[in-house]
C-alpha positions, 0 to 999 in steps of 0.5 A: 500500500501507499500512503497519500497526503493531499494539500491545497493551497488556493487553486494549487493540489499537491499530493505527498506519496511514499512507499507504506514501510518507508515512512519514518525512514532517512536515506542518505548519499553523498550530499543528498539526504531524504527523510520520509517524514510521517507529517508531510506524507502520511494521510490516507493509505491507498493502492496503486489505481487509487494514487493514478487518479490522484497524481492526475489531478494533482498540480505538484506531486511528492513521490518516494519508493519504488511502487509509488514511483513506478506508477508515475512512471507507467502513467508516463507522469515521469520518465525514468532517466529522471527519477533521483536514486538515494541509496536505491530508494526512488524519488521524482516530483512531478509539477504541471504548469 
């Protein structure tokens, strides 16, 4: 599963969405480091098909792990020579203009 986190400011959507088992964790590389903090990216805990839907109506989106990812990825929201890898975990953002 999935965890999303939706935020609106004004007529901007942003989601937050990350693996489930990563939350909490921190993952560093040379001089990059994430966090996967609990406050920004835990909300509602959804499947794929249902973070598909919401990655399309998003604005911004926020995403961390490899099942997250990928569904942007399939969705061709990302393209995988463009995800950042920190310490093998996936991370993209994705912002619609």
């Amino acid at each position: 599963m999935i965890y999303l986190k939706k935020y609106k400011c004004g007529e901007i959507t942003l989601i937050a969405a990350c693996d489930e088992e990563i939350v909490g964790m921190e993952f560093r590389e040379e001089r990059l480091r994430l966090y996967v903090d609990e406050k920004f990216y835990v909300g509602e805990l959804v499947d794929e098909e249902k973070l598909i839907e919401e990655i399309k109506k998003a604005d911004i989106s926020n995403l961390v792990g490899r099942r997250t990812v990928e569904c942007a990825i399939k969705m061709g929201e990302v393209l995988r020579e463009n995800v950042l890898y920190i310490q093998g975990v996936p991370h993209a953002q994705t912002l619609k203009l």
